[in-house]
Structure formats: C-alpha cells, structure tokens
C-alpha positions as CSV (number, residue, x, y, z in Angstrom):
1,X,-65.1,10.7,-2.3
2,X,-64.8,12.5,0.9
3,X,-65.9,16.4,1.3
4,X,-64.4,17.9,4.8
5,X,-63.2,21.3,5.7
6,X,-59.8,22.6,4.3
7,X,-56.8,22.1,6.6
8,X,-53.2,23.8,6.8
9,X,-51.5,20.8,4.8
10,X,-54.2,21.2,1.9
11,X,-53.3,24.9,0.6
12,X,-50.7,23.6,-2.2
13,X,-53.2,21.0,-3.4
14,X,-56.0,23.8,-3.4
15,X,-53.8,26.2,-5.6
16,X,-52.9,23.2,-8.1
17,X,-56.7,22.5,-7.9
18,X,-57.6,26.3,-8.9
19,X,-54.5,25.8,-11.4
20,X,-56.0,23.4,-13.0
21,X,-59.5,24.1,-13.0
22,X,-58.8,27.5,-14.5
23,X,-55.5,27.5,-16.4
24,X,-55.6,28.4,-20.0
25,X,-56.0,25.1,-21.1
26,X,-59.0,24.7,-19.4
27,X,-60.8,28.3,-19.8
28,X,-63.4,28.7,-17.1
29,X,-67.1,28.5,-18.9
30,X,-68.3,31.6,-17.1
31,X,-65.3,33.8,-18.2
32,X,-66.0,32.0,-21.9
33,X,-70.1,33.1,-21.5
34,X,-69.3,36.0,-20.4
35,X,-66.9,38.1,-22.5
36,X,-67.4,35.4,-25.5
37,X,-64.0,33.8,-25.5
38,X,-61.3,32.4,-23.5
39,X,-58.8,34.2,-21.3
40,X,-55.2,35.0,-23.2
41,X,-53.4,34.5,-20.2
42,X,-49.8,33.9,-21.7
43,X,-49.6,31.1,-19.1
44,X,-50.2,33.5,-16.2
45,X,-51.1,32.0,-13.0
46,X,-55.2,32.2,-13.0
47,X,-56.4,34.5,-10.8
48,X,-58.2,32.1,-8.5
49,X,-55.1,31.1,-7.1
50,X,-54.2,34.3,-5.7
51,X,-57.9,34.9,-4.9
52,X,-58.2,32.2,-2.3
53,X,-55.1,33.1,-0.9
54,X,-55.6,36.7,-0.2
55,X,-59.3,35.3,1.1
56,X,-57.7,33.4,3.5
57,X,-56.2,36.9,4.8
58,X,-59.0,38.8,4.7
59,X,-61.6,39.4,7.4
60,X,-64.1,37.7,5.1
61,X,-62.7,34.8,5.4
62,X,-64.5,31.8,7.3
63,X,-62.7,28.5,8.0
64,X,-65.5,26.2,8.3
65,X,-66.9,27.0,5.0
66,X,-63.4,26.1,3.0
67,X,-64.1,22.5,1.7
68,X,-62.0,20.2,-0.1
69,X,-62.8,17.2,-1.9
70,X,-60.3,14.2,-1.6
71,X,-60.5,10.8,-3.2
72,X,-57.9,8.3,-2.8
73,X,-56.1,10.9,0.0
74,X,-55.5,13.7,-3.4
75,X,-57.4,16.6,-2.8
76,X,-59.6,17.3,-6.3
77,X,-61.5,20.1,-5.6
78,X,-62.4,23.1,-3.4
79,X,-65.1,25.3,-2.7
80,X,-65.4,28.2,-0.6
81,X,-67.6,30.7,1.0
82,X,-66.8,33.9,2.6
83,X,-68.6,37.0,4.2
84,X,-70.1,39.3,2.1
85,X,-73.1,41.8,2.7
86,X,-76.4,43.1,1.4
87,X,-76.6,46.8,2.3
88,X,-76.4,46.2,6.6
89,X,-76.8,42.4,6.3
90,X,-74.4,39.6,6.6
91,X,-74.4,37.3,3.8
92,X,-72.5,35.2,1.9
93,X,-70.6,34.9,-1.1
94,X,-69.4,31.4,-3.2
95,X,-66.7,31.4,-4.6
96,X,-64.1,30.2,-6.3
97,X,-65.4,26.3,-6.7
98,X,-62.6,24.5,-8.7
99,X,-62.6,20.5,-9.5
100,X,-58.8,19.4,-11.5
101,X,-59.4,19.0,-14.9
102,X,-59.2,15.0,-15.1
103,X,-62.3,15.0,-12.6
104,X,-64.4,17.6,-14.0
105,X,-68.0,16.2,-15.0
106,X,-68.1,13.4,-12.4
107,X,-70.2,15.2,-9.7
108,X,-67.1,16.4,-7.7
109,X,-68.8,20.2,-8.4
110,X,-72.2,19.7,-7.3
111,X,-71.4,17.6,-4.3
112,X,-69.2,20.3,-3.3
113,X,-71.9,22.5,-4.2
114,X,-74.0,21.1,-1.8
115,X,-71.9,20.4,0.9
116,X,-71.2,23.7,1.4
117,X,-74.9,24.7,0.9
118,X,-76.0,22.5,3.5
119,X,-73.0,23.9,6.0
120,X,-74.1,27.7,5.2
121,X,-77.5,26.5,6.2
122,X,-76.9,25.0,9.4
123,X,-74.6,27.9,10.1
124,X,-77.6,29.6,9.9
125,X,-76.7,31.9,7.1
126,X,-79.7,33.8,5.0
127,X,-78.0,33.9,1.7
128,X,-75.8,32.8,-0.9
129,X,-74.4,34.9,-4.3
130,X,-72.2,34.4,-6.5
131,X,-71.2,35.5,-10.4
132,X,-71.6,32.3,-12.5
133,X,-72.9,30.3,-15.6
134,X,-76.7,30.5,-15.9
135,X,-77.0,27.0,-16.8
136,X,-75.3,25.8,-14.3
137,X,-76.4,27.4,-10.8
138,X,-79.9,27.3,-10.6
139,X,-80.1,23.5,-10.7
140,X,-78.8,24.3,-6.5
141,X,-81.3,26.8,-6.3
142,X,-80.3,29.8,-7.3
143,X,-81.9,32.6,-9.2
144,X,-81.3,36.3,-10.6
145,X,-80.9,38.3,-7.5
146,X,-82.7,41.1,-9.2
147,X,-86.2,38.6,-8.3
148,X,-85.4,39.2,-4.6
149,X,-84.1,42.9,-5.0
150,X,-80.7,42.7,-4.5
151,X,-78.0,43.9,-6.9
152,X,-74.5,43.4,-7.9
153,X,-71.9,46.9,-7.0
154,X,-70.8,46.3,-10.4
155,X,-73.6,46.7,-12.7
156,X,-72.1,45.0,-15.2
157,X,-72.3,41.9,-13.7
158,X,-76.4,41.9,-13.5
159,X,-77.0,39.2,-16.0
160,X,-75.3,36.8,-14.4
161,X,-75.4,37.6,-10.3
162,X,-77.6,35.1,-8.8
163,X,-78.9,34.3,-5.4
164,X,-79.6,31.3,-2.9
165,X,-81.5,31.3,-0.2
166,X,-81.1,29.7,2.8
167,X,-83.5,28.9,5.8
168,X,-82.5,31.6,7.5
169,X,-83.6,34.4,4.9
170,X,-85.7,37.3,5.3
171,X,-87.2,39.0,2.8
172,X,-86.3,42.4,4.3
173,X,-82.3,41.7,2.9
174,X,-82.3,43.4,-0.2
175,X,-80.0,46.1,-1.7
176,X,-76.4,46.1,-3.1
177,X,-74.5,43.3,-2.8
178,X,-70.7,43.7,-2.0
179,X,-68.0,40.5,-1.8
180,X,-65.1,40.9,0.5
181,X,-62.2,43.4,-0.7
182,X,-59.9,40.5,-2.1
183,X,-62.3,39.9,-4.9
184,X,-62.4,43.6,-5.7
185,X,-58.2,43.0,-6.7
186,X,-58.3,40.7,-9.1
C-alpha cells in the first residue's frame, strides 16, 4: 500500500471511496454511536461525498493534506484535513477519512491516520479535531478537547469532539472551535 497526496485523476475514486465507506449498507460507526442507529438514507448519496467536494472549493481547503491510499493502482481510501480555527488561531480539522468497504479493518484507516498526522506535523500545524468514535481516536492521540479548553460551536457535539496535538501547540490556543463553512451544510 502506497499513501501520497490526492491528485486531479483520483476525485471519482475518492467519491466511490466515501460511497462506499458510508453508504447505507455500511452505516458509519460514529453516526451509529451517536444518535443510536443507522442512517435511513433511502439510498441517498452519503453526505461525505458532497462534503469533500464542496471542501475542495472552499478556502479551507489544503492540497497537500488530501491523501489517498492505493494498492495495486485502485485508490482505497482517503483522508483529509482542512483549515479550521480556535477562536484567532489556525488549526486543523480531520475529516472525512473513508477506507472501501472490502478493505476496512486491514490498517488502511490508521496508516492514513497517521500519514496525515505526521504531514500536519511537519507542516508545522498545532492542532488536530475532529467529531468521531471514542474508541477509536485516541489510540492516535487524541483526547476530549474540553482537557485542553477548547470547545465544539455546536454544543451538542461535546462528548465526542476530540483534540490532537501536534509539535507545534501552545497551550495559549483554546476557545471555540469552528470547521470550514462546507461542513456547516451538510
């Protein structure tokens, strides 16, 4: 398996990725965890698809930090991260990460994970957040941003809004968090 950045010629394979990652036969776990049951889509499109592609519209978006991972030439699996902020301070945001169904469980997710970890740190970025499963995340490091004083706009999303941070952190970034607008549409 090979993890580089995403190119032109890759956005189809990223949107079948997300399709498959999150379509309704393959509810996402943190939806599942966190309204209690799976998404009665009606075989909608999931909304990660449109997601990334209003993403890579949007100011927030950053290039370099769009990762695909390909095996055998087939893309199966994507991560990105775009620009978000705490109160005044650049930060991060991850989000979606999608591995195709058949290759879900096989480490595709956490070497994407870290991958683009490692690229946010040498970027020099302070910090990472996303919305996720509680099991899952903090085995990269994160932890409740509430710990480090930063919460979610959407109070709602406070048990499950977690933090990573990256060499570049300071402990003076705290305050609200806020993705880029695209996020806000779904």
């Amino acid at each position: 398996m090979l993890i580089r950045r995403e190119r032109a010629d890759d956005i189809a394979a990223i949107a079948a990725v997300h399709r498959s990652a999150f379509g309704a036969h393959h509810a996402d776990s943190d939806l599942v965890e966190l309204t209690g049951e799976p998404p009665d889509d009606g075989g909608a499109e999931p909304p990660e698809v449109d997601l990334v592609a209003r993403l890579r519209s949007d100011d927030g978006w950053i290039p370099t930090l769009s990762m695909v991972a390909i095996e055998y030439d087939t893309v199966i699996g994507h991560i990105c991260l775009t620009r978000a902020a705490v109160g005044p301070f650049p930060v991060l945001a991850l989000g979606p990460v999608g591995v195709l169904a058949e290759h879900q469980r096989t480490g595709v997710g956490s070497a994407l994970m870290h991958a683009a970890l490692g690229a946010a740190d040498a970027l020099d970025e302070p910090l990472v957040g996303l919305l996720g499963h509680l099991d899952y995340y903090p085995k990269f490091g994160f932890v409740p941003a509430a710990r480090l004083g930063i919460t979610p706009n959407d109070p709602s999303w406070i048990s499950h809004f977690q933090v990573r941070q990256l060499s570049a952190y300071e402990s003076q970034i705290t305050g609200e968090f806020r993705y880029a607008e695209p996020f806000y549409d779904l």
